[in-house]
MIMITOR-351163 format. One line per 4 residues: for each residue x, y, z of N, C-alpha, C. Coordinates in steps of 0.1 Angstrom, whole numbers, plus 2048, in hexadecimal, padded with zeros to 3 digits. Last residue first. Example, Ala and Ser with C-alpha at 12.3 -4.5 7.8 and 13.67 -1.06 7.14 Angstrom:
<nodes>
880,7EA,847,889,7F5,847,881,800,84F  884,7C7,84E,87B,7D3,84E,884,7DF,84E
</nodes>
This chain:
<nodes>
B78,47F,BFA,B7D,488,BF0,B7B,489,BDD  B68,47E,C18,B67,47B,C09,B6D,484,C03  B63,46F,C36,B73,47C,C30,B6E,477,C1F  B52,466,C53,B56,467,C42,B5F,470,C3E
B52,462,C71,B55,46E,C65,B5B,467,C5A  B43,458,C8E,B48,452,C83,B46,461,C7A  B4B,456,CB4,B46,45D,CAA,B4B,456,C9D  B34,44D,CCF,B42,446,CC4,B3C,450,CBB
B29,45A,CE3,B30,44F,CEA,B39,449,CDB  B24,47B,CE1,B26,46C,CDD,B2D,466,CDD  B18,49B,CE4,B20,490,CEB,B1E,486,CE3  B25,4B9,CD3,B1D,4AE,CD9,B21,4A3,CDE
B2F,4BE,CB0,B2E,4C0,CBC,B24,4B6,CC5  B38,4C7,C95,B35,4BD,C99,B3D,4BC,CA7  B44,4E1,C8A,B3C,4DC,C83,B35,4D0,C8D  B61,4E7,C89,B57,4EE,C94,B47,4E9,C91
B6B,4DC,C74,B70,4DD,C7D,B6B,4DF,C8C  B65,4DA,C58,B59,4D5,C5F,B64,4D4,C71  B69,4EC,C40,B6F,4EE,C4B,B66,4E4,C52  B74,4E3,C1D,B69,4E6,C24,B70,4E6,C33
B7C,4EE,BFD,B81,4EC,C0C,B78,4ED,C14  B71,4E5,BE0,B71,4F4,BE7,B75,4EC,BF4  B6A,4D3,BC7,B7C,4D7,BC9,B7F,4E4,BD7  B53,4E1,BB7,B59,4D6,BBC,B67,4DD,BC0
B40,4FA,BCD,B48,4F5,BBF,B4C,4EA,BC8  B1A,4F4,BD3,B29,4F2,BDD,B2F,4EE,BD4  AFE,4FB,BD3,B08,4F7,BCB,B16,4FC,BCD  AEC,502,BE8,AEA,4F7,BDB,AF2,4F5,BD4
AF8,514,BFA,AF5,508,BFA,AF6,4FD,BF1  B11,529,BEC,B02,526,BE5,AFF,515,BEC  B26,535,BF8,B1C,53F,BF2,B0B,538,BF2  B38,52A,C12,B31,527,C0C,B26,531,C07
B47,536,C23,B4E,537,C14,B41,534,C0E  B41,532,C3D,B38,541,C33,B38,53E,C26  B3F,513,C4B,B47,518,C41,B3E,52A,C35  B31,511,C60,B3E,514,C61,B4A,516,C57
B18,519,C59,B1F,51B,C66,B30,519,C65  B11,4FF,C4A,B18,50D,C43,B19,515,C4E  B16,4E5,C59,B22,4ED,C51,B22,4FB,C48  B05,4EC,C6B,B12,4F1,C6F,B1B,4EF,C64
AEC,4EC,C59,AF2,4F7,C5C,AFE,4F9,C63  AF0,4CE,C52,AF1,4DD,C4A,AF3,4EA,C54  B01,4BD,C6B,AF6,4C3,C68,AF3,4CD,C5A  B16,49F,C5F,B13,4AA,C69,B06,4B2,C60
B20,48B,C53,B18,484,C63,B17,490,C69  B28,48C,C3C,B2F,48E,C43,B28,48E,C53  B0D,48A,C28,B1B,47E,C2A,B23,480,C3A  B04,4A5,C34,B00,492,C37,B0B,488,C36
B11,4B5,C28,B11,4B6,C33,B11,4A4,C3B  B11,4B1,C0C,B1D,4AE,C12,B1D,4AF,C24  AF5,4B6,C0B,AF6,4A5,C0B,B07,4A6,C0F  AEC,4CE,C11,AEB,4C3,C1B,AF0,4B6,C15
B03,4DC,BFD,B05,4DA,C0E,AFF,4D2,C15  B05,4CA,BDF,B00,4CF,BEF,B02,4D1,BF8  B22,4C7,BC7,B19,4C4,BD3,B12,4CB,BDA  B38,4C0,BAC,B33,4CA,BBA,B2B,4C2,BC2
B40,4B2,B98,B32,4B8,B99,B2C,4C2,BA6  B53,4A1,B97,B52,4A8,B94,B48,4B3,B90  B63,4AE,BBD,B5C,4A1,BB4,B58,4A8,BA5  B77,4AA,BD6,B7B,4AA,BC9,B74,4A4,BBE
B72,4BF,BF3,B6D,4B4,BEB,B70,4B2,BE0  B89,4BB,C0F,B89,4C1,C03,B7F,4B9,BFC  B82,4C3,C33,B7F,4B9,C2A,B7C,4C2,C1B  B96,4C3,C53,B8C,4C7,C4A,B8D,4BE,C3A
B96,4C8,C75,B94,4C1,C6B,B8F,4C3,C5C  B9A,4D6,C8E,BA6,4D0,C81,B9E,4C9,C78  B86,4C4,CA5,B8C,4CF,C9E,B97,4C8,C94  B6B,4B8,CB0,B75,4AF,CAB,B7B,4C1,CA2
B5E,4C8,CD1,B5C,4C5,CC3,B68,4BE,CB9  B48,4D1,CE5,B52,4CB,CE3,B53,4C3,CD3  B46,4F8,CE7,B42,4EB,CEA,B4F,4E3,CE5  B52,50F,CE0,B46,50C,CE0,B3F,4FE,CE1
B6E,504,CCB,B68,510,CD1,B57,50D,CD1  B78,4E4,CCC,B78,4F0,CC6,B70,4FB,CCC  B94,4D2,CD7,B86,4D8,CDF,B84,4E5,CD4  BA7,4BA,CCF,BA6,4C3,CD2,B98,4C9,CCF
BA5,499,CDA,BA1,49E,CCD,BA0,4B3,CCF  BBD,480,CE3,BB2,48B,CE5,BB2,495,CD6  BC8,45E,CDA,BCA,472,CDC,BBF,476,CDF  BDB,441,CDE,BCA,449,CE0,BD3,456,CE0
BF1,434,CC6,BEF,437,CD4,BE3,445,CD6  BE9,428,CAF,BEF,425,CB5,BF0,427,CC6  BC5,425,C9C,BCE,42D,CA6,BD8,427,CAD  BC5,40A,C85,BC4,412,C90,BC8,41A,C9A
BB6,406,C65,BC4,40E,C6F,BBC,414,C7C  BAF,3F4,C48,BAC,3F6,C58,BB8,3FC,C5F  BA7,3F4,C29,BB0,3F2,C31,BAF,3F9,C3D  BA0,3E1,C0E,B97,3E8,C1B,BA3,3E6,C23
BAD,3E0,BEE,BB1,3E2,BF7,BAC,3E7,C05  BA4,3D2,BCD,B9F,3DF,BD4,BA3,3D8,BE6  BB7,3D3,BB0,BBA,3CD,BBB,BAC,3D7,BC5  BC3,3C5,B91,BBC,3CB,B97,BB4,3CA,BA3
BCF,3AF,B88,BD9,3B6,B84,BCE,3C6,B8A  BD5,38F,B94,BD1,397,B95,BD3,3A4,B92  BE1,376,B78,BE5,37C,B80,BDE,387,B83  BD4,366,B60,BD1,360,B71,BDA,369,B7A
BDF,36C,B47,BE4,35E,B4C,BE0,35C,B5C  BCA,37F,B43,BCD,375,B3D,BD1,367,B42  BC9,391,B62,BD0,391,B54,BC9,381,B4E  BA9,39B,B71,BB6,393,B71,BB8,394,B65
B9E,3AD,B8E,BA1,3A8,B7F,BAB,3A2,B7F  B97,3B2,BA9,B8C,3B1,B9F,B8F,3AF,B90  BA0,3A3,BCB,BA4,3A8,BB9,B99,3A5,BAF  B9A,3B4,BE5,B96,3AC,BDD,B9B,3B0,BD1
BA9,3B0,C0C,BAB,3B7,BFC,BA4,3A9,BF1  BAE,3C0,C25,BA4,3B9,C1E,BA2,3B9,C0F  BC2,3C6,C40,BC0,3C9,C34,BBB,3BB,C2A  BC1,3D2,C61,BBF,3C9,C59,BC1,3CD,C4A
BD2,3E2,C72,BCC,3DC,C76,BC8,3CF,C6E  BEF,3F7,C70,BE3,3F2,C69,BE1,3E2,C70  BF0,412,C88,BF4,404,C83,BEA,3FC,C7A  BFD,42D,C8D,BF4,426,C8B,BFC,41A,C88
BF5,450,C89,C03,44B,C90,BF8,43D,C8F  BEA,467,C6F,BE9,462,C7B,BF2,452,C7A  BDF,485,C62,BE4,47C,C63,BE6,477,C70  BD0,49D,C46,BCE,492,C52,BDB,488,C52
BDA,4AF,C37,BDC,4AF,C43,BD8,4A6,C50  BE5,497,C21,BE2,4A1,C22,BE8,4A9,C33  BEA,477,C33,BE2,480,C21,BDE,48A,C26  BFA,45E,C3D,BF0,46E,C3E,BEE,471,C33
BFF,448,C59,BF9,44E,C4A,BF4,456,C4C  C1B,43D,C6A,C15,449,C68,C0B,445,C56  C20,41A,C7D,C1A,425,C6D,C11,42D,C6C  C31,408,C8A,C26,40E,C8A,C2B,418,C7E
C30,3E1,C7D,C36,3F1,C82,C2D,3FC,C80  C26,3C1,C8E,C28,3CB,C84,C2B,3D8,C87  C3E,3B4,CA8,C2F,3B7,CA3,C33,3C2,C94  C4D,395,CB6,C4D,3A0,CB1,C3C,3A8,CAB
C58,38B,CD8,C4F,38E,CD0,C56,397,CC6  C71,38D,CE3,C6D,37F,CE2,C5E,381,CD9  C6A,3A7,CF1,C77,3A3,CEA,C74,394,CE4  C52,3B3,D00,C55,3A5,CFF,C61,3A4,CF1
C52,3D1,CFE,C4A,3C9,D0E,C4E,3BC,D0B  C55,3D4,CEA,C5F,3DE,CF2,C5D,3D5,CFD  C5A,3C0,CCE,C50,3C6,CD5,C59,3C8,CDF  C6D,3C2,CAF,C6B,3BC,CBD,C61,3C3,CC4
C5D,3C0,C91,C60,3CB,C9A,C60,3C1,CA7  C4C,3B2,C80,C58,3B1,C7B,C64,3B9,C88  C33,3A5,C71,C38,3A6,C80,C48,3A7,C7C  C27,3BA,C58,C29,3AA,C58,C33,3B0,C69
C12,3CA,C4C,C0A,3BF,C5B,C16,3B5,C5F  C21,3D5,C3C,C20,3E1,C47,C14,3D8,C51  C1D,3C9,C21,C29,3C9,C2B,C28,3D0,C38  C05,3D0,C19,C04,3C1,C23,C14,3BF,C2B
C0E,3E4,C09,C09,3E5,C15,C08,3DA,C20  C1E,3D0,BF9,C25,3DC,BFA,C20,3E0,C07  C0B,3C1,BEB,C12,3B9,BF5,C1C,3C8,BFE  BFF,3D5,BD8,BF9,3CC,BE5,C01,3C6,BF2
C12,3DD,BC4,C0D,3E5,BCB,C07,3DC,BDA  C22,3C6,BB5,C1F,3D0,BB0,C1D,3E0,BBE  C16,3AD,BBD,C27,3B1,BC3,C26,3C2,BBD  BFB,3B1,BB7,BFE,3B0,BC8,C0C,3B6,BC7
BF9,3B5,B9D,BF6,3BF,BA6,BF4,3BE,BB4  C0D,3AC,B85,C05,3A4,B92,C02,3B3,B96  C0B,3BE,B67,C14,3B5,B6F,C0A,3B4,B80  C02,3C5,B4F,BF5,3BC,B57,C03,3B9,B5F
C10,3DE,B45,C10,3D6,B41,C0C,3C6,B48  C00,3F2,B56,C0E,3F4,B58,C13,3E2,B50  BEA,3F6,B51,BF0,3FF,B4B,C01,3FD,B4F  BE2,3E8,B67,BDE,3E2,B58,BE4,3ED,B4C
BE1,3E8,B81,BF0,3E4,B76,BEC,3E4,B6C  BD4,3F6,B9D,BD2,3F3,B8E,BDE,3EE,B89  BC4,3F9,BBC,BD0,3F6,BB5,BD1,3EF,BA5  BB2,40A,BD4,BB0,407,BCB,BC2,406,BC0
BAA,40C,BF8,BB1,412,BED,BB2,40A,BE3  B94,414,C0E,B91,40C,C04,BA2,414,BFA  B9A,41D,C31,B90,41D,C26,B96,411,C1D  B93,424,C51,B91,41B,C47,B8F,423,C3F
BA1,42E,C75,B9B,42F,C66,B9E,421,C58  B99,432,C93,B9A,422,C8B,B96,42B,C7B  BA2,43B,CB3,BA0,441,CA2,BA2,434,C9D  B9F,42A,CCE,BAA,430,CC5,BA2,436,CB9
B8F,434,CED,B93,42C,CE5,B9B,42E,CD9  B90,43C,D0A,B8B,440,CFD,B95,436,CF8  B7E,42F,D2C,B87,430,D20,B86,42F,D14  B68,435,D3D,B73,429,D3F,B82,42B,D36
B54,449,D4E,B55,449,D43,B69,43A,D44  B33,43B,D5A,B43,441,D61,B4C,43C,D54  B13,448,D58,B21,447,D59,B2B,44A,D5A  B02,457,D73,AFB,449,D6A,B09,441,D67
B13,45F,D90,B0F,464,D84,B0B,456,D7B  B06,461,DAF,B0E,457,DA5,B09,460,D9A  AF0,464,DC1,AFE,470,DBE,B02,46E,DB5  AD7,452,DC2,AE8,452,DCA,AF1,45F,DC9
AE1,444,DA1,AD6,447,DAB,AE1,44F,DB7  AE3,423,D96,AE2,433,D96,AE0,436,D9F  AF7,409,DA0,AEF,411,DAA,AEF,41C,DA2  B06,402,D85,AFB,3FD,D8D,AF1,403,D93
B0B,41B,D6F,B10,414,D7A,B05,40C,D80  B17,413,D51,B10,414,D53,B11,411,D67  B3D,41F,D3E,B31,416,D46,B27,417,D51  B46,426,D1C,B42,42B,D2C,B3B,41D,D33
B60,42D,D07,B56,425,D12,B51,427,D1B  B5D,43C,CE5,B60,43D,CF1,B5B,435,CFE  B6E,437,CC2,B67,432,CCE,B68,437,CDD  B6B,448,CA2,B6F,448,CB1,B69,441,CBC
B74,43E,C81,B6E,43F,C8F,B71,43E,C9A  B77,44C,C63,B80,44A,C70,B70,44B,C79  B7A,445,C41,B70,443,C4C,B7B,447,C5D  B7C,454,C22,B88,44E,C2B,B79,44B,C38
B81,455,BFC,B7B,457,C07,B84,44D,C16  B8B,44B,BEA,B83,452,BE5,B7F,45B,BF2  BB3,44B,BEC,BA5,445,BEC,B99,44F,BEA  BC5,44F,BD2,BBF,454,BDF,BB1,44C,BE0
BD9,437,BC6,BCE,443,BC5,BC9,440,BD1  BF3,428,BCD,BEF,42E,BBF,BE5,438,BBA  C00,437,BE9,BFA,430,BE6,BFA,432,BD6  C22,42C,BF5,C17,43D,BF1,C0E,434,BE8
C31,429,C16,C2C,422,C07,C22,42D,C03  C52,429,C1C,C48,433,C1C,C3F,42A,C0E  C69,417,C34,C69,41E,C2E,C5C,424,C2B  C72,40A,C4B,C69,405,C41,C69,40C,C38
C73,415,C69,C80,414,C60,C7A,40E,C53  C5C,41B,C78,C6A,415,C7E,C73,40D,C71  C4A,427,C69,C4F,42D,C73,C5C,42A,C78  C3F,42A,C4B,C3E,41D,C56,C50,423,C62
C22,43A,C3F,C34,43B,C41,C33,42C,C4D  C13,439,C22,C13,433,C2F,C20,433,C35  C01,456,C15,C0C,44D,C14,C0A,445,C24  BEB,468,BF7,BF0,463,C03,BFB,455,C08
BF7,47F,BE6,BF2,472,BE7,BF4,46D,BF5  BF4,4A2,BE6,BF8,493,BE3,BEF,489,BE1  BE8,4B4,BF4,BF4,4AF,BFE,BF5,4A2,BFA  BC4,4B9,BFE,BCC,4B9,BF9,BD9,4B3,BFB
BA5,4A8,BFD,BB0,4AB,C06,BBD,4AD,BFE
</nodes>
């Protein structure tokens, strides 16, 4: 994905955190609920759909110092995001409360309005003297307020979306298909660019826009870059 690095803006006055490296990859999943009716039957439809639920993306971002003379890699970089859980915002509905701020992240052309939910961090090195100086970051965001997913042509389908691969060996259509939870043939359906199944250059733009159709009750997309 191109468009940098990616960053966490914190909406209500906080300013903008950019991460050290892109993550490798990104997860967003969609929940939707329905409920089952008692009485089928009847005229009734089986179900009655309740309410969509938010975009929940995860991933994993990764924090090093060891090049920056082993200084801590919490106050360094870590603690920097853990700033964007700490309650700091009156809440509109209870003045007497406060809650963490909401936060646009984006990279590239994805982006989305949110709140971080959790962040899980393990440090995998240490200096000398016992300071972590390498950091790996699972971090949870969830949709701030629910959207709809605009309708692509010919059914129903997740649009806008698309996916740069940056690796150094290229790839398959079916295996970048697979990762990506969709069929080979809708992605070469939807991308012509593609000359040679078997070997998709590294670094080519993929369209999986029109790609992933059908019904389901939750959907989950990998984003690998």
């Amino acid at each position: 994905m191109s468009g940098g690095k990616a960053t966490f803006q914190d909406l209500e006055g906080g300013g903008t955190f950019t991460v050290q490296y892109n993550p490798k990859e990104f997860k967003a999943d969609k929940s939707v609920s329905w409920k089952e009716h008692d009485d089928q039957g009847q005229g009734k439809a089986p179900l009655e759909f309740q309410k969509g639920g938010p975009l929940v993306v995860t991933m994993d971002l990764y924090f090093d110092t060891t090049n920056e003379g082993n200084s801590d890699v919490r106050g360094k970089w870590v603690n920097k995001l853990l700033f964007l859980t700490n309650p700091l915002i009156p809440d509109q509905n209870d003045t007497k409360k406060k809650r963490p701020p909401k936060v646009m992240f984006s990279w590239g052309g994805f982006k989305v309005t949110c709140v971080v939910e959790s962040v899980n961090t393990t440090y995998l090195m240490f200096s000398e003297g016992g300071n972590p100086v390498r950091a790996r970051c699972t971090v949870k965001l969830k949709e701030y307020e629910v959207k709809d997913f605009e309708a692509g042509s010919g059914g129903s389908h997740i649009a806008g979306t698309k996916v740069k691969l940056v690796t150094s060996s290229g790839g398959t259509a079916s295996a970048i298909a697979a990762a990506n939870g969709i069929s080979t043939a809708a992605l070469l359906a939807a991308n012509p660019s593609i000359s040679d199944p078997m070997d998709v250059p590294a670094g080519m733009t993929l369209n999986i826009s029109g790609s992933i159709g059908g019904f389901s009750a939750s959907a989950s997309f990998s984003f690998g870059f």
